[in-house]
Legacy VTK file of the C-alpha trace (Angstrom):
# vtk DataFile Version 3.0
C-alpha trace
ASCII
DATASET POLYDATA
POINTS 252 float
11.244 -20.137 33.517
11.164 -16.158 33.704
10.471 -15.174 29.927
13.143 -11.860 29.645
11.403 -8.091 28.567
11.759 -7.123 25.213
14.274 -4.288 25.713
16.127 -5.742 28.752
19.731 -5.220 29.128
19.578 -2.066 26.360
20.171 1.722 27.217
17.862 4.174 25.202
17.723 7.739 24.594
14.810 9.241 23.594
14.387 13.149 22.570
11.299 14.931 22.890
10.641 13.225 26.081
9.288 15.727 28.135
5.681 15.461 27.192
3.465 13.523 24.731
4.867 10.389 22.874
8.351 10.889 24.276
7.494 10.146 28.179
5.040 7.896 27.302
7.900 5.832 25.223
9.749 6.498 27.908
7.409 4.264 30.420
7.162 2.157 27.886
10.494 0.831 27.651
11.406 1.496 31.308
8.426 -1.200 31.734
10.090 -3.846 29.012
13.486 -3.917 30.996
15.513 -0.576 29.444
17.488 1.880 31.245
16.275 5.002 29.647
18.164 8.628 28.588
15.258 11.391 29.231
16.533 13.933 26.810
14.617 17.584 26.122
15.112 21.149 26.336
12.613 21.460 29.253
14.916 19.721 31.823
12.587 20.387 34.505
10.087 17.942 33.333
12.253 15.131 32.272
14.109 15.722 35.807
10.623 14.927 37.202
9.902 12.279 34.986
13.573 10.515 35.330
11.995 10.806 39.517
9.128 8.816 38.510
10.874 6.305 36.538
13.376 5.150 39.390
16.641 6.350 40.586
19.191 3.776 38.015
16.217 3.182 35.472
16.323 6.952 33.786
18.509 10.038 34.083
17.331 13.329 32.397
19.946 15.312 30.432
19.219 18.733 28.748
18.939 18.189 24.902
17.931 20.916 22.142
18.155 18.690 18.783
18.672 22.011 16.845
21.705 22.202 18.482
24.542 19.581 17.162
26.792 20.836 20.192
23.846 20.214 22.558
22.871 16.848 21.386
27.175 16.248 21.807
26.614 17.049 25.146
23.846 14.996 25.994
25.260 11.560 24.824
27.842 12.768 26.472
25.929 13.278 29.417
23.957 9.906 28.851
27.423 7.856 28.731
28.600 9.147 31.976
25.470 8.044 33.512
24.164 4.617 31.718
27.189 3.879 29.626
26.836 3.142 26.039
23.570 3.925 24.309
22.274 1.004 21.877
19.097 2.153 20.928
17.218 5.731 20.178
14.376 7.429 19.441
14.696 10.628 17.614
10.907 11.832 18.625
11.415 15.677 19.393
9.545 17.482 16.901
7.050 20.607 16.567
4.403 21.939 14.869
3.457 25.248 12.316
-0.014 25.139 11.372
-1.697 28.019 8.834
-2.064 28.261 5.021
1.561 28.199 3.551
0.523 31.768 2.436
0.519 32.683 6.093
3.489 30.605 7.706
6.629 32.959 8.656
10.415 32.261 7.882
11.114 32.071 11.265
8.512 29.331 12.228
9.132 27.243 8.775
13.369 27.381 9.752
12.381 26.224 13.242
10.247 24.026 12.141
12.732 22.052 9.643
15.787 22.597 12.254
13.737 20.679 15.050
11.469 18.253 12.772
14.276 17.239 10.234
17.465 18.404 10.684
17.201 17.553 14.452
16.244 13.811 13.701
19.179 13.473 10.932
21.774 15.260 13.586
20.236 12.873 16.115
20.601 9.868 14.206
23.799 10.786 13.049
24.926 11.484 16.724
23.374 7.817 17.204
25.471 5.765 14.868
28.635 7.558 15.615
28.692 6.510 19.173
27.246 2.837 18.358
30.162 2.300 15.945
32.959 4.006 18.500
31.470 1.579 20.884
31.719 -1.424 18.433
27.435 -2.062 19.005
27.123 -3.339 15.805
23.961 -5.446 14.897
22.375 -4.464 18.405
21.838 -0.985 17.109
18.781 0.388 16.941
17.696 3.751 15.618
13.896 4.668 15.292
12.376 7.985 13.872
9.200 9.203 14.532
7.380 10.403 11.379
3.374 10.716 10.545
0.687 9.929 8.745
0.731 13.377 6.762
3.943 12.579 5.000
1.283 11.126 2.462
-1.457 13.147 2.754
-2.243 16.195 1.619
-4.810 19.003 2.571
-4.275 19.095 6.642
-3.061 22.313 7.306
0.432 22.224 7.710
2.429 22.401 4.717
6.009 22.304 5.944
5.056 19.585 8.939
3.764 16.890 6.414
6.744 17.907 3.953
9.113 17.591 6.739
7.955 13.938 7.609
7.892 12.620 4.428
11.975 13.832 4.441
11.985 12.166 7.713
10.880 8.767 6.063
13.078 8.503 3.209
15.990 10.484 5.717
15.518 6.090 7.346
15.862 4.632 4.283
19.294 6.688 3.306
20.555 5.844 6.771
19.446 2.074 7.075
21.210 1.729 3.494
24.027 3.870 4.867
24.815 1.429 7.428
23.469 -1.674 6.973
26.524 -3.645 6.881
27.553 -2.543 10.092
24.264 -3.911 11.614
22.630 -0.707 12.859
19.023 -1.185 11.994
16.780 2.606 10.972
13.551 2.097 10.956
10.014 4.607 10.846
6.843 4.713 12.823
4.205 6.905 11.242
1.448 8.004 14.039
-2.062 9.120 12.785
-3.704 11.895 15.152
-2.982 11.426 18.988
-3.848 13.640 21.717
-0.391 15.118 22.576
0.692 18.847 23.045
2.048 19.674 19.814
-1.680 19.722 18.634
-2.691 22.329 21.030
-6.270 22.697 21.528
-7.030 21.771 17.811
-8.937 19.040 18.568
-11.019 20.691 20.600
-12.470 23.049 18.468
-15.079 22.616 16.012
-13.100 21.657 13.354
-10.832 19.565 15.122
-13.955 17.592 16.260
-15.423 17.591 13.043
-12.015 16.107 12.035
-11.918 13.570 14.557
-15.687 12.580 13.372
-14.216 12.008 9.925
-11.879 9.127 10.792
-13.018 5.817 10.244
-13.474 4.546 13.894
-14.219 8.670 15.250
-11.745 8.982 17.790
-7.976 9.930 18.157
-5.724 7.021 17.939
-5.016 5.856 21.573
-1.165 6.154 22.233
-1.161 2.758 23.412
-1.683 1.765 19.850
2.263 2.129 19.100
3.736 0.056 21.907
3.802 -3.091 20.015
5.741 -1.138 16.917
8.184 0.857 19.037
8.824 -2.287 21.132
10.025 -4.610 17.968
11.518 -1.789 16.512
13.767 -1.270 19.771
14.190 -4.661 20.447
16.818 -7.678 19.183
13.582 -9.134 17.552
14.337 -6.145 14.540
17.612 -7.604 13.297
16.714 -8.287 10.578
14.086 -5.009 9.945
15.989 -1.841 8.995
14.765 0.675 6.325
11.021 0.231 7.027
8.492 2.785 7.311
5.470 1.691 9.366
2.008 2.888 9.283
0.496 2.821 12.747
-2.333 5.256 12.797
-5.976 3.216 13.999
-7.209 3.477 10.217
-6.752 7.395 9.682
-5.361 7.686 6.597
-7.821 4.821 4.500
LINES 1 253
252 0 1 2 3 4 5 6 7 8 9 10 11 12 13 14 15 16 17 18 19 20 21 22 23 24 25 26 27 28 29 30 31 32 33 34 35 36 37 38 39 40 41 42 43 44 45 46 47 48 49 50 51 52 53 54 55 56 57 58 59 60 61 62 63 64 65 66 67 68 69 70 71 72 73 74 75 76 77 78 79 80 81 82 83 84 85 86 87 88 89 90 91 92 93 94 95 96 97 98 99 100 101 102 103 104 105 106 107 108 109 110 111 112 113 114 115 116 117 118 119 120 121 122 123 124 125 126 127 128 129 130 131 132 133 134 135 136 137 138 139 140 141 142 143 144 145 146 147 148 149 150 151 152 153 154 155 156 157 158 159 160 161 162 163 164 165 166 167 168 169 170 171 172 173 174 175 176 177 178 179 180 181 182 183 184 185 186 187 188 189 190 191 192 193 194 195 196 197 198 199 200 201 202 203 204 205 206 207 208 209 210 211 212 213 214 215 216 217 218 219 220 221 222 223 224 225 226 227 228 229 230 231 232 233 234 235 236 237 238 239 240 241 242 243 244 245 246 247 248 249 250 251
């Protein structure tokens, strides 16, 4: 007897997935069984990503979460392709690092546009379609928050202030609609080699950072496939309003 994938038979949409976490999840689940929504404001690079995954397995749709009318668009967009979307991962997010003393207006507003008000539009977007579509309990909504929403000291202010909104933003929304059987839930990363850190970590005080974690390394992405996996999956029925902590020991 064939044992089924984890996500097989569901229809994701993840945002952000043109580099880093997002096209890795988007392997990910494309390998447990889900058709997959490729959504980002470099199209290019989801187009060729969507090419890799196979022609019926992902479709790339232009997606600036900023942008309530463009995020319309791209379920929109996803729909016409896939159908229905049951489960998403609200993953697009940036970076503004610099003393608080030094940080501009524009880069905090763009900042809090793409890292919170972006996931809450997203989400929002999410459950509005799931409940149209009468998806009920197979919802599954999944932000992508960090480590530094309880830390303090790293740099960048507004980014760790903006995921700690992020974490409680799942709570509000898993309460919001928990008797309609959509389940919220929160992944907190530690430190992973992805582009929003730039070349950080290869400076000297990014490595002496990296020598300060417990184990001396940045946490392998692999390390969240397990989490995202239950979180996406039927197994999480019964999970909504949790914030995880996935980070290879980071933050002790």
């Amino acid at each position: 007897m064939t044992t089924p994938l984890p996500l097989e038979g569901r229809t994701l949409l993840i945002t952000g997935a043109s580099s880093g976490l997002g096209a890795h999840f988007a392997r990910l689940a494309v390998s447990a069984g889900a058709r997959v929504v490729l959504g980002a404001r470099r199209v290019e690079r989801v187009a060729v990503l969507a090419q890799e995954l196979g022609q019926g397995k992902a479709v790339a749709v232009p997606m600036d979460v900023t942008d309530e009318a463009s995020i319309i668009a791209a379920f929109d967009a996803a729909e016409a392709a896939l159908g229905p979307i049951d489960t998403v991962i609200a993953n697009a997010g940036m970076a503004a690092p610099g003393r608080s003393t030094d940080v501009s207006v524009e880069a905090l507003r763009q900042l809090t546009d793409t890292n919170f008000t972006g996931v809450y539009l997203t989400a929002r977007e999410a459950a509005r379609r799931m409940i149209a579509h009468g998806i009920g309990t197979r919802g599954r909504i999944l932000l992508i928050g960090s480590i530094t929403a309880g830390m303090t000291g790293q740099g960048d202010a507004a980014y760790a202030a903006g995921k700690a909104a992020v974490a409680h933003l799942g709570r509000n929304l898993a309460r919001e609609w928990v008797r309609i059987g959509i389940t919220v839930n929160t992944i907190q990363p530690g430190y992973i080699a992805t582009e929003i850190a730039g070349d950080w970590f290869d400076t000297p005080g990014g490595q002496a950072q990296i020598a300060a974690f417990h184990r001396r390394r940045l946490q392998p992405v692999e390390s969240l496939d397990g989490a995202v996996l239950y979180f996406c999956s039927d197994a999480s029925g019964s999970t909504t309003g949790a914030t995880l902590t996935v980070d290879d020991g980071q933050s002790l």
